[in-house]
GUBA-537510 format. One record per atom (N, C-alpha, C): y, z, x; residue in three letters. Coordinates in steps of 0.001 Angstrom, whole numbers, padded with zeros to 6 digits, always signed. Atoms other than C-alpha are relative to their C-alpha. Example, Ala and Ser with C-alpha at 12.3 -4.5 7.8 and 13.67 -1.06 7.14 Angstrom:
BEGIN
-001190+000000+000890ALA;-004500+007800+012300ALA;+001200+000000+000900ALA;-001190-000060-000820SER;-001060+007140+013670SER;+001090+000730-000770SER;
# end
This chain:
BEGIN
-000458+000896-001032UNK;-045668+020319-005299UNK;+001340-000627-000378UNK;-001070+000756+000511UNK;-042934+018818-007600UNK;+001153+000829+000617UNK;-000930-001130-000595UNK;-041014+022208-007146UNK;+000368-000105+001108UNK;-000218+000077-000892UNK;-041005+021874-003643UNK;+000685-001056+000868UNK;-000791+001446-000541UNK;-040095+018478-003255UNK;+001352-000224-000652UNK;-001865-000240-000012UNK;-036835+018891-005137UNK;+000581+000908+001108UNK;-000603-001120-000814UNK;-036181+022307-003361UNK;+000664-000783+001594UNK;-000342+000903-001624UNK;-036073+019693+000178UNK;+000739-001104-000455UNK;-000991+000919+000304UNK;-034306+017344-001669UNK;+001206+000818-000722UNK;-001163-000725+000396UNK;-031723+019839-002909UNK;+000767+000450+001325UNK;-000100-000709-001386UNK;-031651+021337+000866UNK;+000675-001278+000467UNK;-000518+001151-001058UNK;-031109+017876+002374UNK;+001556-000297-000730UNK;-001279+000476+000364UNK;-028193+017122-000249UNK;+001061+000840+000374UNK;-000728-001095-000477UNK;-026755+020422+000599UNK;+001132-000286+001597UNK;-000639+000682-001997UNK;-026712+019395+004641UNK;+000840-001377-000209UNK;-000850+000885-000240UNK;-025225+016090+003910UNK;+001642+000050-000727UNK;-001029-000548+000646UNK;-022897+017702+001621UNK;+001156+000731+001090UNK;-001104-000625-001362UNK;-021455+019812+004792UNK;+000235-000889+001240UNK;+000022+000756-001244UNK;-021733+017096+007262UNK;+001335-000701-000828UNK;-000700+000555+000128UNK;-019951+015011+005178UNK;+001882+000442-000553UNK;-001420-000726+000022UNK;-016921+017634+004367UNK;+000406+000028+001254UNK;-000448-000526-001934UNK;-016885+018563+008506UNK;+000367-001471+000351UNK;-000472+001420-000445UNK;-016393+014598+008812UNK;+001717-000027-000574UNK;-000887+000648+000605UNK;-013399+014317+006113UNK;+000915+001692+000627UNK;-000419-000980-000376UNK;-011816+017625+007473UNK;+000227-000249+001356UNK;-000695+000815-001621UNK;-011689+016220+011100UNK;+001061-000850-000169UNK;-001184+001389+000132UNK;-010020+013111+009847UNK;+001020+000256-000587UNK;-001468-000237+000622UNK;-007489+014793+007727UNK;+000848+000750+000894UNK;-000713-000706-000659UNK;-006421+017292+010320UNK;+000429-001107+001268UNK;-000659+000905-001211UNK;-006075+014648+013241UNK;+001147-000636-001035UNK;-001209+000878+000366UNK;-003871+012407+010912UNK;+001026+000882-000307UNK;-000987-000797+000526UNK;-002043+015448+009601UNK;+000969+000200+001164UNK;-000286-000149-001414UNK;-001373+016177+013590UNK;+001088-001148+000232UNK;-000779+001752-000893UNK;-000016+012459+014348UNK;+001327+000091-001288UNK;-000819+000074+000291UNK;+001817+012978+011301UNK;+001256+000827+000156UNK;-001201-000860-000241UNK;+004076+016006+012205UNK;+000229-000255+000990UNK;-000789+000548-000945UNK;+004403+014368+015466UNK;+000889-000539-000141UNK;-001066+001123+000434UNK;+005979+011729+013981UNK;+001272+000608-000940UNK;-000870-000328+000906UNK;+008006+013548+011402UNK;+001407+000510+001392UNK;-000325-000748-000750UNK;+009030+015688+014159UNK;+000410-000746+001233UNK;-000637+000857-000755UNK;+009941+012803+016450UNK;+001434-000753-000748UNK;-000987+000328+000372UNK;+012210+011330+014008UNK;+000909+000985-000424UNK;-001015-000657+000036UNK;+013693+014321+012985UNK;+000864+000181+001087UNK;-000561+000213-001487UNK;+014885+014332+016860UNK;+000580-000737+000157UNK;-001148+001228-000214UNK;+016318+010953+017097UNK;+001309+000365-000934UNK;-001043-000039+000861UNK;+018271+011959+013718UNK;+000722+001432+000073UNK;-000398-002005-000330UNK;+019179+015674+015114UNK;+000097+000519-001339UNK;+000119-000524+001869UNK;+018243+017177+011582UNK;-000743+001111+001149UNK;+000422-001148-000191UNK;+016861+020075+013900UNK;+001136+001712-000570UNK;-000568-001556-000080UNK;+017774+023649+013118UNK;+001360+000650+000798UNK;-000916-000268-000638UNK;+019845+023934+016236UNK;+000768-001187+000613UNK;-000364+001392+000069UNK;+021859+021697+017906UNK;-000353-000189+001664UNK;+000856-000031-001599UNK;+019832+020651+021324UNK;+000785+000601+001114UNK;-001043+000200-000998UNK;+023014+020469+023780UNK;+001089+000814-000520UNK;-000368-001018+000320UNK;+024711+022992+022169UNK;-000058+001543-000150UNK;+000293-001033-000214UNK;+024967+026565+021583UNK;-000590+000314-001744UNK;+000936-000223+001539UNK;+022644+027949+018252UNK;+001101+000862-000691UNK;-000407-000552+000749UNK;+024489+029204+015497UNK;-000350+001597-000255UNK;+000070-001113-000044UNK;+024700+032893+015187UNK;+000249+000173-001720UNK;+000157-000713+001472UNK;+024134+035260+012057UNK;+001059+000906-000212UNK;-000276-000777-000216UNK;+026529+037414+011817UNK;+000696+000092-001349UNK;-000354-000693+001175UNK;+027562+039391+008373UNK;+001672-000005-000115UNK;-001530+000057-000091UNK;+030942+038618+006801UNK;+000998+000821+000118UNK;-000525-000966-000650UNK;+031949+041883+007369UNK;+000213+000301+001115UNK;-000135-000585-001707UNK;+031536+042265+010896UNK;+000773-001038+000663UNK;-000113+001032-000193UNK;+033287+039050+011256UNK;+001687+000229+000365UNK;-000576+000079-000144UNK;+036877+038983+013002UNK;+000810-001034+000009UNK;-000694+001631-000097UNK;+039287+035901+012598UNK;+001293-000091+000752UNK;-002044+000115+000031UNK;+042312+034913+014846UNK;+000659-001410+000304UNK;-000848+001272-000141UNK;+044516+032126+014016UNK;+000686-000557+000927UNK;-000832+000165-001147UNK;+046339+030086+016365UNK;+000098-001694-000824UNK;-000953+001325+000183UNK;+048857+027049+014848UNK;+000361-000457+000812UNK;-000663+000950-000455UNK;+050405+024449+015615UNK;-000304-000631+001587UNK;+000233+000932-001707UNK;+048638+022911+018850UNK;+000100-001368-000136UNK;-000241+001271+000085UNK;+050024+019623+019447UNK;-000074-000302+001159UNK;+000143+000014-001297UNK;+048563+018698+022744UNK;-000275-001494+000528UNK;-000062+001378-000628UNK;+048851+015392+025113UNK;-001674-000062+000250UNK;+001677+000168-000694UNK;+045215+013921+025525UNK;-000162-000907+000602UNK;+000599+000848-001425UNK;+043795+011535+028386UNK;+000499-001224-000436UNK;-000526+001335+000478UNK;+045687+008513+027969UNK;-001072-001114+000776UNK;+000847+000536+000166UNK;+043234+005855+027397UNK;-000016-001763+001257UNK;-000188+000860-000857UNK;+042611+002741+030207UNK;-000298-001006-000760UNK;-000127+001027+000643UNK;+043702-000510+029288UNK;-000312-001192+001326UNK;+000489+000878-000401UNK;+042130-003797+030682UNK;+000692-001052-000241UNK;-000786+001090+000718UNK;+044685-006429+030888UNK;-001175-001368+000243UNK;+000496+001726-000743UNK;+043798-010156+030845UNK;-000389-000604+001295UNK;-000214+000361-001018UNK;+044703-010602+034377UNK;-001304+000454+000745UNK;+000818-000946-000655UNK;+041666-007691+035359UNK;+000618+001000+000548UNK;-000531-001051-000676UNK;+044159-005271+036391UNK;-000150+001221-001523UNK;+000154-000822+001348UNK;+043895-001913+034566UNK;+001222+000922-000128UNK;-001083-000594+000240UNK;+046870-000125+033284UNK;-000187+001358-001150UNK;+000410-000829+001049UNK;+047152+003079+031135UNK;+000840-000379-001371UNK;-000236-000065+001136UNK;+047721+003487+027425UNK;+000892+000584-000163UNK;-001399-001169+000489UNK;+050488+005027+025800UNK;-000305+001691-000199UNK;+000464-001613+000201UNK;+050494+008885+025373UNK;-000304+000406-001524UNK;+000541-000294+001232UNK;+048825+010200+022518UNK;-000019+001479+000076UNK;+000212-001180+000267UNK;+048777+013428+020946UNK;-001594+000486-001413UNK;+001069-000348+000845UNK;+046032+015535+018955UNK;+000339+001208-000161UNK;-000596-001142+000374UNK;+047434+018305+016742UNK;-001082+000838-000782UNK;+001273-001152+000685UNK;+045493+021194+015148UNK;+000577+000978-000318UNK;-000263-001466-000080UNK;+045386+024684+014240UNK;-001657+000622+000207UNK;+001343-000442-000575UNK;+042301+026701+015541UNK;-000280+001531-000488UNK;+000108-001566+000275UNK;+040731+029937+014184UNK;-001327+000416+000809UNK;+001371-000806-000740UNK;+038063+031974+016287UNK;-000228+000953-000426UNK;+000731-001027+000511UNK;+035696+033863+014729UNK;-000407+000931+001003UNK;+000839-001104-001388UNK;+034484+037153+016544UNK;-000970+001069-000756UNK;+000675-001122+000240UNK;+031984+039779+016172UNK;+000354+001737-000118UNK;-001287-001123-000728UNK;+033817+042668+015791UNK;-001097+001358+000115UNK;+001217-001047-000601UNK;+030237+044898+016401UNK;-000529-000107+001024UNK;+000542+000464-001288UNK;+029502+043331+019660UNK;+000923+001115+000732UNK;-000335-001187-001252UNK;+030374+045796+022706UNK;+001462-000406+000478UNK;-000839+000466-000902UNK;+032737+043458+024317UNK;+001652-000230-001114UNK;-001044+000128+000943UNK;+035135+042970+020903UNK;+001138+000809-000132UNK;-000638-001145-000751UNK;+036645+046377+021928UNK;+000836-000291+000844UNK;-000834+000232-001393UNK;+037846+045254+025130UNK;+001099-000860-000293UNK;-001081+000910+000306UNK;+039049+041842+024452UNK;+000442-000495-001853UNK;-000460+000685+001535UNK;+039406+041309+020544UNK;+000886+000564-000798UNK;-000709-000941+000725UNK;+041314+044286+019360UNK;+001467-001282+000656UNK;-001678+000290-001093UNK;+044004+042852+022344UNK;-000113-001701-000286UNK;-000420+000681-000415UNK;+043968+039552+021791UNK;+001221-001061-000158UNK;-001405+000215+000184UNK;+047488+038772+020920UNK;+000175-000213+001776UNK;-000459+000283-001351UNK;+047697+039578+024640UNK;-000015-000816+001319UNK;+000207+000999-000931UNK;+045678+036719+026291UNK;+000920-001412-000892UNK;-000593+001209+000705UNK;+047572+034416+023626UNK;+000086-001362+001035UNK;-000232+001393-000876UNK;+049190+032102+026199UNK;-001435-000204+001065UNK;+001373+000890-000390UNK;+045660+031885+028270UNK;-001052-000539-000645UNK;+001055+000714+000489UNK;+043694+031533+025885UNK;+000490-001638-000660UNK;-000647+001255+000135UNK;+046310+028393+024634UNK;-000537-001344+000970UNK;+000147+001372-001106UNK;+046053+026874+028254UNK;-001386-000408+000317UNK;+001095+000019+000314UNK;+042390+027271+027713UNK;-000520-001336-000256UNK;-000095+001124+001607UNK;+042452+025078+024571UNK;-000050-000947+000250UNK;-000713+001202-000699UNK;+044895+023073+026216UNK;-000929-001088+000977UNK;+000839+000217-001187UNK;+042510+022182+029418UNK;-000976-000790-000601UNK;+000813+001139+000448UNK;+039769+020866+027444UNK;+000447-000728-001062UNK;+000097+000973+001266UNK;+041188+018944+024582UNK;+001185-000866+001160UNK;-000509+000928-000525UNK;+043501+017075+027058UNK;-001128-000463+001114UNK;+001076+000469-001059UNK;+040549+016192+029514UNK;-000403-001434-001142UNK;+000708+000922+001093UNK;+039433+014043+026513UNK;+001371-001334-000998UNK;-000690+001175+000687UNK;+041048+010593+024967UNK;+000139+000047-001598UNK;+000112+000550+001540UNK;+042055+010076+021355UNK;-000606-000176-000964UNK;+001423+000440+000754UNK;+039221+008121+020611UNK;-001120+001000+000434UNK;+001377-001150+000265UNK;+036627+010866+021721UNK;+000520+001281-000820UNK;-000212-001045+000689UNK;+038517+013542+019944UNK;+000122-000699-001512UNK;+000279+000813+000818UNK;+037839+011065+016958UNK;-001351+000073-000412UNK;+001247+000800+000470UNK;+034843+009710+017472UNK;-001446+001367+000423UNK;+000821-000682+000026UNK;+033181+012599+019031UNK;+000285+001691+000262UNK;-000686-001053+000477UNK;+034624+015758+017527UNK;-001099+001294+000350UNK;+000614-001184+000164UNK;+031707+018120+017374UNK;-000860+000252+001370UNK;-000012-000446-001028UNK;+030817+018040+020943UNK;+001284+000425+000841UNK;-001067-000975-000646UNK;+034251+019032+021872UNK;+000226+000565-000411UNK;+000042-001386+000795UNK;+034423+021686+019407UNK;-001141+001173+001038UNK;+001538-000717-000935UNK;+030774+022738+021485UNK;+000744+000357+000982UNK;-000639+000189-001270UNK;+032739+022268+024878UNK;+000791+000850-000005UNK;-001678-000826-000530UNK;+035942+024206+024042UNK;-000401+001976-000732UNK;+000625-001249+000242UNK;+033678+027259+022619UNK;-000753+000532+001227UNK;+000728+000033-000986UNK;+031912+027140+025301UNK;+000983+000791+001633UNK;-001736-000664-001247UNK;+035348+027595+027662UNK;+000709+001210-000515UNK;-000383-001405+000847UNK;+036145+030425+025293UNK;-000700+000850+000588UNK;+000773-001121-000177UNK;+033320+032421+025652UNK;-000270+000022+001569UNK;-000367+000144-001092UNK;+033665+031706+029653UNK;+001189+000871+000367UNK;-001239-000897-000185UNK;+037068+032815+029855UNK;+000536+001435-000591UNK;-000153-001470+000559UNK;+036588+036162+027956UNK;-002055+000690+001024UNK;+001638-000393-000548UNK;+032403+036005+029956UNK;-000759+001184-000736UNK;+000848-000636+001341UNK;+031411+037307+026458UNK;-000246-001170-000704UNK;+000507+001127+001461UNK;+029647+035608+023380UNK;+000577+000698-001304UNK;-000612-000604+001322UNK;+031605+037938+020870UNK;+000918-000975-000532UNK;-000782+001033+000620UNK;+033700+034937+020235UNK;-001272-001337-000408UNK;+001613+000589-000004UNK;+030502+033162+018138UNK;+000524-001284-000699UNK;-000459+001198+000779UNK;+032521+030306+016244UNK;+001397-000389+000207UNK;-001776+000368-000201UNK;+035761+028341+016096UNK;-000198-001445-001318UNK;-000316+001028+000740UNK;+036914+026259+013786UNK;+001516-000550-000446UNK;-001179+001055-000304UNK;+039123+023195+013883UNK;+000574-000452-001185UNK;-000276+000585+000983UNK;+041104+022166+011373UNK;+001504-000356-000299UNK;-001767+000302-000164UNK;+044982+020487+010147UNK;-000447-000838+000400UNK;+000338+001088-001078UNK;+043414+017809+012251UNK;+001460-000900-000324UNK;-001300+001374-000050UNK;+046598+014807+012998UNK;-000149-000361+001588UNK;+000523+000760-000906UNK;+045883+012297+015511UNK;+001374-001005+000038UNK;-001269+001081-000017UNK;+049075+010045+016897UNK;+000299-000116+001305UNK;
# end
């Protein structure tokens, strides 16, 4: 009888043994849940994502297959800035410039790189007034303060005005602000 009465007291410790794992295994996976919400909410406020939401995703593309073409010396007039006198009347700002030099990366295995990338010496001056178009739409202080959405913006008018994505990067640099 002894035998038997452990054997049901070994059985019962067994069952409370799995009840009480299936309890702590609920509760760790819900909190684990709330916690990658949360991680995953603040990574959002702090855009630490992968891509960039309102932007276009970074492309892979092998440094070999990779085409570059320079373009100096842009020294272009930008949105002269509105001034608020004392009186309440509003007047504009002085003219400002925002100088650069710009290189665009291309794909030179994409289909369309053929067409327009071998040639493009030849859109030179459109693709300039391009350039031109969006970095003068924009003030001083946003080509300052918020640089890497008009970098987004004027890639964006690139790959528009060729209505390919073989142009997958650009990059700004020389920066002078006056």
């Amino acid at each position: 009888m002894k035998k038997n009465l452990l054997s049901v007291l070994v059985l019962v410790l067994v069952v409370v043994n799995i009840v009480m794992s299936a309890v702590m295994m609920i509760s760790v996976v819900g909190t684990n849940k709330k916690t990658a919400e949360l991680i995953t909410s603040i990574a959002t406020v702090l855009n630490l994502e992968l891509y960039n939401p309102g932007g276009t995703t970074e492309v892979d593309v092998p440094l070999d297959d990779r085409a570059l073409y320079e373009m100096t010396g842009f020294m272009i007039p930008v949105a002269k800035e509105k001034v608020v006198n004392p009186d309440g009347t509003v007047t504009e700002g002085k003219q400002e410039y925002f100088g650069f030099d710009l290189t665009i990366q291309m794909n030179s295995k994409h289909e369309d790189y053929k067409n327009y990338g071998t040639n493009i010496d030849e859109r030179k001056s459109l693709l300039q007034n391009v350039v031109e178009s969006v970095i003068s739409s924009h003030t001083l202080a946003e080509c300052q303060d918020d640089f890497d959405s008009i970098k987004d913006e004027l890639l964006q008018a690139i790959q528009s005005f060729f209505g390919s994505d073989f142009v997958f990067q650009i990059s700004i640099h020389n920066r002078k602000y006056g």
